[in-house]
C-alpha positions in Angstrom: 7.9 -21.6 15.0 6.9 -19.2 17.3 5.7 -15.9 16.4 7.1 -12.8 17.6 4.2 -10.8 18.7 5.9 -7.4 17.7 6.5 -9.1 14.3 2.6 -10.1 14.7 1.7 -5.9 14.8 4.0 -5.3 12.3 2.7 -7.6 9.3 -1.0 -6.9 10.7 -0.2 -2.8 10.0 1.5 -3.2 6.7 -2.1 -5.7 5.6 -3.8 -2.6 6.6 -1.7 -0.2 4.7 -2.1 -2.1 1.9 -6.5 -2.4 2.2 -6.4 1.6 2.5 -3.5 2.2 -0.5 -5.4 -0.4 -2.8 -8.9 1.0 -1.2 -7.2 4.7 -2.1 -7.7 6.0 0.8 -4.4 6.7 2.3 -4.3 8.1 6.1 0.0 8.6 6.4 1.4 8.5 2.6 1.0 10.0 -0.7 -1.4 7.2 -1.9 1.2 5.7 -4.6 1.0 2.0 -5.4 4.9 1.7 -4.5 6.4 -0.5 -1.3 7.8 3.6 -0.3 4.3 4.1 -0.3 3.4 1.2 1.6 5.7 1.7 4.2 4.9 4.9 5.2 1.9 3.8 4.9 2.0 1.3 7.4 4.6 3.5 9.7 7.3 0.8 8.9 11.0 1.1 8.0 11.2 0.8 4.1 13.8 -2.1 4.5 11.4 -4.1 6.8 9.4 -4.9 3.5 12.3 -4.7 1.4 14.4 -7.5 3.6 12.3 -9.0 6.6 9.2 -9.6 4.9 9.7 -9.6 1.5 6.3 -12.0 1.5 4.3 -9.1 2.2 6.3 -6.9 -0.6 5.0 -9.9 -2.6 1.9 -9.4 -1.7 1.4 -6.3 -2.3 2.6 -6.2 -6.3 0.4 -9.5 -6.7 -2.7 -7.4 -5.3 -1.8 -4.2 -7.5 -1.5 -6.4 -10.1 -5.2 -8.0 -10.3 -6.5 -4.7 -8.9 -8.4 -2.9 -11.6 -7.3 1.2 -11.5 -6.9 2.7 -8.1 -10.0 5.3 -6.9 -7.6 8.0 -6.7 -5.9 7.4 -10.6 -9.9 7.3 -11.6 -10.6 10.6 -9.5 -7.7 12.5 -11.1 -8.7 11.3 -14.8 -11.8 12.5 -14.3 -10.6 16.0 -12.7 -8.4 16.3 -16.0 -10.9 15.5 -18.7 -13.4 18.2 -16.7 -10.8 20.8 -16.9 -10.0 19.8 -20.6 -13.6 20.7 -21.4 
C-alpha cells in the first residue's frame, strides 16, 4: 500500500497539532482538547479526522485520556483561585 505523500503531510500536521494542544501551547486554535480544536489546529478540514482518518481522531481521545490536566486548565485554576483571594 502505497502512501499518498499529501496524505503523508496531512497525518504528520495533525501529530503535531496534537503535541502542541496536549503540550497547551496552541499556535492556530483555541487550545480545547476537542477534534474542532484539533483540526484547526492542524489547518485540516474537521471531516478529514472525523471520516478519512478516524485513526488519528482515535488517537487523539486515547492521549487526552492518559494525559494528566492540560497546562492551560492548570494556568486558569490558578488565575481563579488568585483572584478568589
Amino acid at each position: 500500500m502505497t502512501v499518498d505523500r499529501a496524505d503523508g503531510d496531512v497525518r504528520r500536521a495533525i501529530r503535531d497539532a496534537m503535541d502542541r494542544l496536549i503540550a497547551g501551547k496552541p499556535l492556530h486554535s483555541d487550545g480545547k482538547l476537542t477534534i474542532k480544536s484539533l483540526a484547526e489546529e492542524a489547518g485540516v478540514k474537521r471531516w478529514l479526522l472525523t471520516h478519512r482518518h478516524t485513526d488519528l481522531q482515535a488517537e487523539f481521545r486515547a492521549r487526552i485520556s492518559n494525559t494528566d490536566t492540560p497546562p492551560a486548565l492548570v494556568a486558569l485554576r490558578d488565575e481563579r483561585d488568585d483572584a478568589q483571594r
